[in-house]
N, CA, C and O of each residue as an XYZ file, in Angstrom:
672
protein
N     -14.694    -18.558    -12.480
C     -14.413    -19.926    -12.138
C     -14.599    -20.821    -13.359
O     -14.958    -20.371    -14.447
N     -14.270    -22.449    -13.068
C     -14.253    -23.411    -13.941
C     -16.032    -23.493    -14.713
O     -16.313    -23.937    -15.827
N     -16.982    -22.907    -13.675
C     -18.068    -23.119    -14.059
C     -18.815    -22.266    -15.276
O     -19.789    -22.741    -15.861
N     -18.296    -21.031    -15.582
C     -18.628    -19.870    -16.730
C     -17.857    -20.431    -18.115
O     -18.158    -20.146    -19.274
N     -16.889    -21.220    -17.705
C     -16.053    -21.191    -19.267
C     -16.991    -22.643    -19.900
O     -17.467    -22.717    -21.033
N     -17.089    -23.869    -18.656
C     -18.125    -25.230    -18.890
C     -19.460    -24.264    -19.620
O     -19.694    -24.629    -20.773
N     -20.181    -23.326    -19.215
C     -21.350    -23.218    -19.475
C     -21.495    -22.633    -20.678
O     -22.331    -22.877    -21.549
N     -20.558    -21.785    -20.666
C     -20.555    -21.355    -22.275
C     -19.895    -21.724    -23.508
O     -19.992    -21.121    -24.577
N     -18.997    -23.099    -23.195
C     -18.430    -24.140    -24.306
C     -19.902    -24.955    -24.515
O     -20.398    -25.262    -25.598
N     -20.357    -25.169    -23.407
C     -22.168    -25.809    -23.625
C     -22.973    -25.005    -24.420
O     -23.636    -25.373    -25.390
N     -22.893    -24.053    -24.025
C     -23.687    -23.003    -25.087
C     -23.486    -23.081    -26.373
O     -24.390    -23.382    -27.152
N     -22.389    -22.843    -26.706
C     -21.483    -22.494    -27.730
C     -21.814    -23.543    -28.690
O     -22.272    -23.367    -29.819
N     -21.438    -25.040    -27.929
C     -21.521    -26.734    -28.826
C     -23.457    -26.415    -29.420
O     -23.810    -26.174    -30.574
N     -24.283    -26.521    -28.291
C     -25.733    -26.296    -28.358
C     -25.760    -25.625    -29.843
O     -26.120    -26.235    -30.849
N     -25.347    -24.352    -29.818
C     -25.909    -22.806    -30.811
C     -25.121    -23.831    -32.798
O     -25.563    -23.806    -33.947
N     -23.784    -24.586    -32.111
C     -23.399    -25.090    -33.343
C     -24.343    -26.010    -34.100
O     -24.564    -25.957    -35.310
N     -25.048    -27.147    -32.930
C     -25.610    -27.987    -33.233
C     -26.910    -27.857    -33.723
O     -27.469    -28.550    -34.573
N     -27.243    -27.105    -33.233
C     -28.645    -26.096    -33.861
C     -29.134    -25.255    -34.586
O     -30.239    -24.719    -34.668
N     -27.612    -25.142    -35.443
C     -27.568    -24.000    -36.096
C     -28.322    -23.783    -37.517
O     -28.363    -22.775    -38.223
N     -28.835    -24.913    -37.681
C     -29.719    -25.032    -39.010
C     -31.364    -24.651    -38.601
O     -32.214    -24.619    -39.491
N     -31.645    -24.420    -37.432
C     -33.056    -24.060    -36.862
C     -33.089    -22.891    -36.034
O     -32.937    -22.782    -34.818
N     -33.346    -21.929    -37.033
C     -33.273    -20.530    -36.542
C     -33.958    -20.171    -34.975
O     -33.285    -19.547    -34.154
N     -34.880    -20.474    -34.768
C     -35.489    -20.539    -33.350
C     -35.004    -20.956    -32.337
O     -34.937    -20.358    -31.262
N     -34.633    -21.992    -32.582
C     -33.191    -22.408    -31.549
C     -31.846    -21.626    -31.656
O     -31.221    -21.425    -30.615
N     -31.405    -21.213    -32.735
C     -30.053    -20.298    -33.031
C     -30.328    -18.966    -32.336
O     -29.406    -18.395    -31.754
N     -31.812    -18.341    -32.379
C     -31.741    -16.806    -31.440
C     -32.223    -17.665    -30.194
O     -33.393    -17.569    -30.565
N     -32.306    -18.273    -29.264
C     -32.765    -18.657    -28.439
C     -31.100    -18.664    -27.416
O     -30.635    -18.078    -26.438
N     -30.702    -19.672    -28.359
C     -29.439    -20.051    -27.784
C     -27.983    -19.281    -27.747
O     -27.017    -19.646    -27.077
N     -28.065    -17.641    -28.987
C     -27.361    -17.031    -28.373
C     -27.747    -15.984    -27.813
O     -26.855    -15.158    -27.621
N     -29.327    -15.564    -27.292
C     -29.700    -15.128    -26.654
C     -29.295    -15.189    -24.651
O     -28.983    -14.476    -23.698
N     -29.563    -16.423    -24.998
C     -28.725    -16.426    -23.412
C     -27.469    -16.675    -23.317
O     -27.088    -16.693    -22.146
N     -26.398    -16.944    -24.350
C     -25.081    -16.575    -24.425
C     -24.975    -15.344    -23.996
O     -24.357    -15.034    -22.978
N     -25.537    -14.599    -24.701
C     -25.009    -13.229    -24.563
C     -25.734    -12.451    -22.966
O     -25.229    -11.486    -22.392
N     -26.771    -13.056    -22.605
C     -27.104    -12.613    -21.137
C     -25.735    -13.398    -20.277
O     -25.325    -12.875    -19.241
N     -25.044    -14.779    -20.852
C     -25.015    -15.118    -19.894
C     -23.375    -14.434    -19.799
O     -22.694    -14.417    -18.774
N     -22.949    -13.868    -21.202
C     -21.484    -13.277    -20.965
C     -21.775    -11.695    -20.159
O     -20.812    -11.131    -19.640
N     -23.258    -11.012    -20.107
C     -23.367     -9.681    -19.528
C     -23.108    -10.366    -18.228
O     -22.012     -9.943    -17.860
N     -23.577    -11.227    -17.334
C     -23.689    -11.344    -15.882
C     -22.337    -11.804    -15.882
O     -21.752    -11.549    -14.829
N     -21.600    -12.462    -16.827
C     -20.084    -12.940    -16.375
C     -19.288    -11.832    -16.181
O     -18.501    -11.552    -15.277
N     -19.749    -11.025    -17.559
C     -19.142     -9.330    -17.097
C     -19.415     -8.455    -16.404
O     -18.917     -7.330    -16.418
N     -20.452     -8.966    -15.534
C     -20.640     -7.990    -14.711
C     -20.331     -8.578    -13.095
O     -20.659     -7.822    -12.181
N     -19.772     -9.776    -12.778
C     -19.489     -9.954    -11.930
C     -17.678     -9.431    -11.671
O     -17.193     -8.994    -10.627
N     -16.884     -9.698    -13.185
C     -16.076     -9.525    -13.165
C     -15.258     -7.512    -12.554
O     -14.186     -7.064    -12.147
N     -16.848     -6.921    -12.931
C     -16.319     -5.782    -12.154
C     -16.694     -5.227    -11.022
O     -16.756     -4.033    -10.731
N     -16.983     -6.322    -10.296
C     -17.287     -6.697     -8.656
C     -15.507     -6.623     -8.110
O     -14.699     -7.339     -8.701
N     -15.076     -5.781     -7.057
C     -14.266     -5.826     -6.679
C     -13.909     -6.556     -5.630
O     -14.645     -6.189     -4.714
N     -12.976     -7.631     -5.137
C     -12.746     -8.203     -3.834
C     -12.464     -7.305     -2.336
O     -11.389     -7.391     -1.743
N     -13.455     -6.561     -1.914
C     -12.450     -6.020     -0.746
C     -12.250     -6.438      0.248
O     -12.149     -5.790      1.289
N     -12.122     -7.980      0.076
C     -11.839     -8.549      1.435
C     -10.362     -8.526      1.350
O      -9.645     -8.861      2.293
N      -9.906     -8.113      0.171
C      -8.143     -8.652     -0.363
C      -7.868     -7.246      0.208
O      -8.747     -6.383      0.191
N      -6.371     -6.978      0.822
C      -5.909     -6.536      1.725
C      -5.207     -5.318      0.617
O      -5.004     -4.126      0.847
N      -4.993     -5.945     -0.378
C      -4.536     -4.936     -1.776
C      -5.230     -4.081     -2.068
O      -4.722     -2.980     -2.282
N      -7.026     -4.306     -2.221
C      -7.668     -3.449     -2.783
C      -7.884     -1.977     -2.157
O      -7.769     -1.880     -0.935
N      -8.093     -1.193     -2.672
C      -7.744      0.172     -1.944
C      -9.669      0.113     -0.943
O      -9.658      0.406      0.252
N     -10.813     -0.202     -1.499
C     -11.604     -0.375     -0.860
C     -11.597     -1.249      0.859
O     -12.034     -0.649      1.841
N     -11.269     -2.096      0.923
C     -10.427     -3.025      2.002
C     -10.580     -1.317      3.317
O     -11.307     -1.126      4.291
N      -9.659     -0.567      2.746
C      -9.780      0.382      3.614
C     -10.690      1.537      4.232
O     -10.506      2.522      4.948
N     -11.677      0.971      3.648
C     -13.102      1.457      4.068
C     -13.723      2.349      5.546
O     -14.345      1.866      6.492
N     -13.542      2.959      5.454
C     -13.952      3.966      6.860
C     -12.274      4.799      7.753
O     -12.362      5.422      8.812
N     -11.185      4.621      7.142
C      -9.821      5.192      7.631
C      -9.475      5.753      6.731
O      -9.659      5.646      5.519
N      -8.613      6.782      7.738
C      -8.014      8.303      7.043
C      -6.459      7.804      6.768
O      -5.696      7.209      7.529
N      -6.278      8.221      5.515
C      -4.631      7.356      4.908
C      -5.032      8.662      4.142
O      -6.018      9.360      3.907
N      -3.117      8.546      3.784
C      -2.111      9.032      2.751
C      -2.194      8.377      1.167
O      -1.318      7.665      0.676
N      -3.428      8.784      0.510
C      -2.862      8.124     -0.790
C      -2.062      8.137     -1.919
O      -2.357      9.157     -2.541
N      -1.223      7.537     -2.480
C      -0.126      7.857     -3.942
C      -0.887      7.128     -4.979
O      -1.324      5.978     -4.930
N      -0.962      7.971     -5.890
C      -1.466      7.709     -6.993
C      -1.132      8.646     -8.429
O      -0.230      9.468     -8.597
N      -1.803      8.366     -9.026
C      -1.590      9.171    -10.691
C      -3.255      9.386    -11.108
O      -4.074      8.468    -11.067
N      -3.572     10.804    -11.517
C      -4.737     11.304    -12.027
C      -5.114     10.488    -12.995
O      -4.771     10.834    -14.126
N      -6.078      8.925    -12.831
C      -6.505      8.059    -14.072
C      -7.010      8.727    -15.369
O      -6.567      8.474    -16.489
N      -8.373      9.953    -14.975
C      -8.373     10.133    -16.275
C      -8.732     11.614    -15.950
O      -8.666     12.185    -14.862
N      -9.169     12.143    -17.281
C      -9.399     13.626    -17.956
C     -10.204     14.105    -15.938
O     -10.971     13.410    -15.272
N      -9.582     15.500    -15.566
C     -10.706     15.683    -14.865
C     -11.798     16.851    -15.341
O     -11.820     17.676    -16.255
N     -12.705     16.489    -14.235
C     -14.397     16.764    -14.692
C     -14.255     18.191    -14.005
O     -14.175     18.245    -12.777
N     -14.225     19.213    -14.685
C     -14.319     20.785    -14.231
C     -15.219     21.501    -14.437
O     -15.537     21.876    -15.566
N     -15.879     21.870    -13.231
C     -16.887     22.690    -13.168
C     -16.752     24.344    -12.389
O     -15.631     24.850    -12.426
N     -17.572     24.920    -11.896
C     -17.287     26.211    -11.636
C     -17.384     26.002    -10.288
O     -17.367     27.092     -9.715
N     -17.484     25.030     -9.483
C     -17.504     24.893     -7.624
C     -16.554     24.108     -7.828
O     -15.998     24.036     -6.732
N     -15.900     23.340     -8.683
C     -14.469     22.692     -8.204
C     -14.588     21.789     -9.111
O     -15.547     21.539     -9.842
N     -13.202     21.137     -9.007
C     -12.818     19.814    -10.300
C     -13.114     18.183     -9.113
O     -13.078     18.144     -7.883
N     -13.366     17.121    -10.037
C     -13.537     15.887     -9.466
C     -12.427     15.117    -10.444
O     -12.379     14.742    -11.616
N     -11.716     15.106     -9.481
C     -10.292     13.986    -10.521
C     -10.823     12.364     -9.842
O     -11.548     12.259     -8.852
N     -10.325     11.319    -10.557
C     -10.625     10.197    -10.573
C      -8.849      9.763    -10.614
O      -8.169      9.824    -11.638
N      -8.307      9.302     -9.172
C      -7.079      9.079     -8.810
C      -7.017      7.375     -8.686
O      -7.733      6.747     -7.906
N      -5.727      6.567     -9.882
C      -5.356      5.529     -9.613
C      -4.349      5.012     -8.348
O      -3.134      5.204     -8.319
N      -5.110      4.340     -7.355
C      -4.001      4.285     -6.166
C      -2.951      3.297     -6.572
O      -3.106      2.354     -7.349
N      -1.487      3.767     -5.718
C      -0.619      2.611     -6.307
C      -0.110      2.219     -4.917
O       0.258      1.089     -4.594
N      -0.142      3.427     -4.052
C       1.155      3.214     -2.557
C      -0.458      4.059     -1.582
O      -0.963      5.118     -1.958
N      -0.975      3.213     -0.313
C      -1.211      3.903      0.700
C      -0.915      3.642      2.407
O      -0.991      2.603      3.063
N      -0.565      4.984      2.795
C      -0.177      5.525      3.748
C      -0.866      5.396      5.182
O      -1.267      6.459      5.655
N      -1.083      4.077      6.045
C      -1.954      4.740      6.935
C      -1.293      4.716      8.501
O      -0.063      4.683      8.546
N      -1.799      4.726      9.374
C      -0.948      4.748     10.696
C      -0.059      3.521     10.942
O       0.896      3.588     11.717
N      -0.360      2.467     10.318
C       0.144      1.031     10.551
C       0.995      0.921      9.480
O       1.665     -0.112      9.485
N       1.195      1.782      8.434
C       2.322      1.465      7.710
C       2.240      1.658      6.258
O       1.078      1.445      5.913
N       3.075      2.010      5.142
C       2.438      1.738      3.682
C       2.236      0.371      3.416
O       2.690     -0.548      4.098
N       1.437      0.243      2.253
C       0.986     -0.694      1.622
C       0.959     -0.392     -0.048
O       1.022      0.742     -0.523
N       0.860     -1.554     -0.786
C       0.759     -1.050     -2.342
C      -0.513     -1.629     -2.289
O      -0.989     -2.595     -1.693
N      -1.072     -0.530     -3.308
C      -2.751     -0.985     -3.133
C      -3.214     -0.894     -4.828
O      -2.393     -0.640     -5.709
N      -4.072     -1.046     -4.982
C      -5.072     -1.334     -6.476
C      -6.298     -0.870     -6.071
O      -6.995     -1.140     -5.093
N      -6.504      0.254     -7.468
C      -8.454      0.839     -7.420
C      -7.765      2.116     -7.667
O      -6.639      2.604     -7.573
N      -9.658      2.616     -8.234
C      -9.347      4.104     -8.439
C     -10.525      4.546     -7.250
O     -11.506      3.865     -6.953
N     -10.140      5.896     -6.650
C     -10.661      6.837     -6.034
C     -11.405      8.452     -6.471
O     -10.769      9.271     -7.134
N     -12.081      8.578     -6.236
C     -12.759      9.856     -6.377
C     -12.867     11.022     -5.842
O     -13.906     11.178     -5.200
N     -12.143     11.917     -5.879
C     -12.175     13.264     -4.799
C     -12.593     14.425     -5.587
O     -12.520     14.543     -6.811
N     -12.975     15.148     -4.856
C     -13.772     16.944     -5.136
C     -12.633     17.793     -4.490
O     -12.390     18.118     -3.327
N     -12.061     18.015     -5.625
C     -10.754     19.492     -4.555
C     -11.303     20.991     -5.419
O     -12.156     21.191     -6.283
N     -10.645     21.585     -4.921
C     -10.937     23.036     -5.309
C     -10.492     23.351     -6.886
O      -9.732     22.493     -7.336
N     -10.769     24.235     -7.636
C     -10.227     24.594     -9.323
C      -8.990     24.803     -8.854
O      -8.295     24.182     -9.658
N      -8.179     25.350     -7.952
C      -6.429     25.110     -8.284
C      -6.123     24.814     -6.956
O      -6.844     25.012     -5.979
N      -4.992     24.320     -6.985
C      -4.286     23.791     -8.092
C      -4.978     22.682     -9.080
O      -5.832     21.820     -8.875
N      -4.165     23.117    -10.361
C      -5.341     22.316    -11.240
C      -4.140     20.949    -11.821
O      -3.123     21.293    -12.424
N      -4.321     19.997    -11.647
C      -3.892     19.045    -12.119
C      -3.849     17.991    -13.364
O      -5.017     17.718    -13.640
N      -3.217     17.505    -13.962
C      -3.365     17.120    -15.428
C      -3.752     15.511    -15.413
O      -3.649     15.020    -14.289
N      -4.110     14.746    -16.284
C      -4.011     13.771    -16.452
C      -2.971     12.422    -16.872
O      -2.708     12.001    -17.999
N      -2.556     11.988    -15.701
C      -1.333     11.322    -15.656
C      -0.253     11.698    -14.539
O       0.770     11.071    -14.261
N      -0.711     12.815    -13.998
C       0.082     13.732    -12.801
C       0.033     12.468    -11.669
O      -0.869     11.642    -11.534
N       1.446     12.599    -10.810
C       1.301     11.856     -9.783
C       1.045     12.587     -8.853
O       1.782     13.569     -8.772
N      -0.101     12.444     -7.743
C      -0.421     12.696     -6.918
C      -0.174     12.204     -5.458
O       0.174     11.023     -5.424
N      -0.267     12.820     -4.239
C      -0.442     12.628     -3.065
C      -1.343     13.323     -2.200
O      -1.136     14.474     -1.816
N      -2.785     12.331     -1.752
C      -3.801     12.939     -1.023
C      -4.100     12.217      0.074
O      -4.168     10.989      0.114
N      -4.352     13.272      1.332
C      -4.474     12.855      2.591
C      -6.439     12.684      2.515
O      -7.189     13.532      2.033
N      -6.827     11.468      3.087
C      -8.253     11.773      2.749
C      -9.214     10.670      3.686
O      -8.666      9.585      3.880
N     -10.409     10.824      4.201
C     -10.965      9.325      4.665
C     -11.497      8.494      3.699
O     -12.442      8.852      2.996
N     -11.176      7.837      3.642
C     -12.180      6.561      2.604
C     -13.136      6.039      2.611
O     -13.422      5.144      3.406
N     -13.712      6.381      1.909
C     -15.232      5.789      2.167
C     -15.740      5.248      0.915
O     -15.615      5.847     -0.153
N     -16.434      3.875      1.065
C     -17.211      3.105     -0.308
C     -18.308      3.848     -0.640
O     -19.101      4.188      0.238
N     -18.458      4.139     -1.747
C     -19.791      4.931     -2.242
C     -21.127      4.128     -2.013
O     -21.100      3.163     -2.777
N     -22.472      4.141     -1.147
C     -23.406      3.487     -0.420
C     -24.869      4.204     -1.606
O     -25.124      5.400     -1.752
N     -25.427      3.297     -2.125
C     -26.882      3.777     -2.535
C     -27.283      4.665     -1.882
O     -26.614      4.711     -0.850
N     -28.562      5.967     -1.926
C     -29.234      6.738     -1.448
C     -30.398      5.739     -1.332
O     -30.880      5.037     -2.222
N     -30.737      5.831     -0.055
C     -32.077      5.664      0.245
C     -33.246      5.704     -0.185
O     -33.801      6.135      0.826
N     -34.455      5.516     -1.305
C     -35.519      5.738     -1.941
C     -34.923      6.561     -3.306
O     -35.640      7.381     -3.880
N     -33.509      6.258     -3.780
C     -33.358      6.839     -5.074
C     -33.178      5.381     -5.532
O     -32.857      4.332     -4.973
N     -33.587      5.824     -7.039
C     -33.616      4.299     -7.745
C     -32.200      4.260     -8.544
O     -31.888      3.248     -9.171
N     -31.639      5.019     -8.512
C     -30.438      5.518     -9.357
C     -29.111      4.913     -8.182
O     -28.757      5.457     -7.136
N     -28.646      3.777     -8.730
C     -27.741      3.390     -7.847
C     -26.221      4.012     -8.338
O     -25.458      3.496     -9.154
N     -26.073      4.997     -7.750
C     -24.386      6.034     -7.941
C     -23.665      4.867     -7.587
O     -22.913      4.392     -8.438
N     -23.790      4.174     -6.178
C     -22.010      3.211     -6.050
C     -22.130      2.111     -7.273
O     -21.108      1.437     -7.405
N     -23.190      1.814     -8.180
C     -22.700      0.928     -9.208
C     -22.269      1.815    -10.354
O     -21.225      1.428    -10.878
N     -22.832      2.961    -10.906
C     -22.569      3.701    -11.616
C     -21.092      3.893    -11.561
O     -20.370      4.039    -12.547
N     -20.784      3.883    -10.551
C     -19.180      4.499    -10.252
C     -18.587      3.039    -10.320
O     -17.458      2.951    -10.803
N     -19.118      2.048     -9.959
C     -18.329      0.626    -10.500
C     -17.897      0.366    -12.004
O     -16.871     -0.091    -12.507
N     -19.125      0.854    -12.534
C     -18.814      1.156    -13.950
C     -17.361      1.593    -14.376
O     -16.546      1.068    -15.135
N     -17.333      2.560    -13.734
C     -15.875      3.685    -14.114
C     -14.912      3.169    -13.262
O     -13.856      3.790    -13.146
N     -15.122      1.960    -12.535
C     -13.759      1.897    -12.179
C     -13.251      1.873    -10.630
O     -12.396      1.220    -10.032
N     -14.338      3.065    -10.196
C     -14.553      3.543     -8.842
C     -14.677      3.030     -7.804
O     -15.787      2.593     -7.501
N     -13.645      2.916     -6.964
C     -14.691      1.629     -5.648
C     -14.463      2.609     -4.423
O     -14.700      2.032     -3.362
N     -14.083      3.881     -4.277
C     -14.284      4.378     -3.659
C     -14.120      5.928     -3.379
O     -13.365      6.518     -4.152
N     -14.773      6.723     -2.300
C     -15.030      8.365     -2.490
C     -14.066      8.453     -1.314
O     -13.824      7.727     -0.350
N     -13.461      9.995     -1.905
C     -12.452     10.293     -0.611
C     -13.834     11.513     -0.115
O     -14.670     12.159     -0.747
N     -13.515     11.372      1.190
C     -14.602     12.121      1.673
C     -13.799     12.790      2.649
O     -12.855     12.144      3.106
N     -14.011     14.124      3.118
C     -12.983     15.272      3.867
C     -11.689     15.325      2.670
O     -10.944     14.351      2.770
N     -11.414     16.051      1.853
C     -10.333     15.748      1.927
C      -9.639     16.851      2.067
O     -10.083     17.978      1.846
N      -7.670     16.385      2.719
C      -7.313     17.044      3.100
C      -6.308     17.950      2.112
O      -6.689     18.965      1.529
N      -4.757     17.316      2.019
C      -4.566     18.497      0.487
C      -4.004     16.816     -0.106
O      -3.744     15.698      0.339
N      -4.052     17.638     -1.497
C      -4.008     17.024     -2.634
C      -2.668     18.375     -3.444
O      -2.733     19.544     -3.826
N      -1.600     17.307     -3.359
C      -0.742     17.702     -4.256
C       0.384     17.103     -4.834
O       0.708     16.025     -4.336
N       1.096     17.550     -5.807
C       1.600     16.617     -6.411
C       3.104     16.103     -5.451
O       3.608     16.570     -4.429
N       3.476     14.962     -6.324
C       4.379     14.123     -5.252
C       5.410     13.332     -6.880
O       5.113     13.021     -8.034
N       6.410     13.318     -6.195
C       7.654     12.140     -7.255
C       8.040     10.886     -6.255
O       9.131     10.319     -6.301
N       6.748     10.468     -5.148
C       7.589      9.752     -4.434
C       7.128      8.261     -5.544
O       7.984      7.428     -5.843
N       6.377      8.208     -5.796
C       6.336      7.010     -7.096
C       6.904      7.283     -7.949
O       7.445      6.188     -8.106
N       7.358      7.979     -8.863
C       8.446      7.850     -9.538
C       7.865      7.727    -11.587
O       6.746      7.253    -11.782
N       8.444      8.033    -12.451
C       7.836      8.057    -13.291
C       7.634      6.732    -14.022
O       6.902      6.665    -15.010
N       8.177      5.857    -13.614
C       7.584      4.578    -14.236
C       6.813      3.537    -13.451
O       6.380      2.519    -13.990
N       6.651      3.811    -12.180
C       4.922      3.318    -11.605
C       4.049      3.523    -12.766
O       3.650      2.518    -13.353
N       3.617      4.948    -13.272
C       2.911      5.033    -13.931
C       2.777      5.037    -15.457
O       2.033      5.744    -16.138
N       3.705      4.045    -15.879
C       3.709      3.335    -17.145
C       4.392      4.246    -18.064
O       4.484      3.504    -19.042
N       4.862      5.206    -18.369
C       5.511      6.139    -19.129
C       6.871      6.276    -19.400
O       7.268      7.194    -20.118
């Protein structure tokens, strides 16, 4: 909002005007710079009240289209791809949606990065553990993540998006 860009042109004028008194100069971009971490960190707060965001769909089983966002994570019980949604599928109809998703499928079929995909899956927002101090659903905000496919059903590839949905 109008109020982050006011506070830190205030900052900013302050750190100029002060700039000959070192104590005031780390003081004042001391909380600049806290105050651009909390601006950046609100900014990767997702809206899911917006009907776009793929979170929005929180607790229903849909059809998702997407493209493998990045490298997947392969281990010897199975790969975790990190899927950009673009088109989802649910009983009421498609929708074009925004966010990335997280699923656990089996080592094959093994899929590449940039592959377009189609996965049937329930959606679910990733929720803190109880008495762990380690908060995973922000961790995964970090990356992007706003939500875990949980059951899922198959995961395979699809041309119904087409090769320039996904920027190429």
């Amino acid at each position: 909002s109008i109020y982050w860009y006011v506070g830190v042109l205030f900052l900013l004028a302050l750190c100029i005007l002060f700039w000959n008194r070192w104590l005031m100069r780390f003081g004042l971009l001391g909380i600049l710079f806290f105050v651009f971490g909390v601006w950046r960190t609100s900014l990767a707060e997702v809206n899911c009240a917006n009907p776009r965001a793929l979170c929005f769909y929180d607790g229903e089983k849909a059809t998702v289209f997407g493209f493998i966002g990045s490298y997947p994570d392969e281990r010897a019980d199975g790969t975790t791809y990190t899927i950009e949604a673009k088109k989802l599928h649910t009983p009421e109809g498609a929708v074009a949606v925004f966010g990335r998703l997280l699923v656990r499928a089996p080592l094959y079929p093994k899929f590449a990065y940039g592959q377009a995909v189609a996965l049937e899956c329930h959606l679910e927002k990733p929720e803190p553990k109880k008495g762990d101090s380690f908060r995973y659903d922000r961790y995964l905000l970090t990356k992007g993540v706003s939500v875990l496919c949980q059951s899922p059903g198959t995961l395979e590839p699809t041309t119904e998006l087409g090769a320039a949905a996904a920027g190429s």
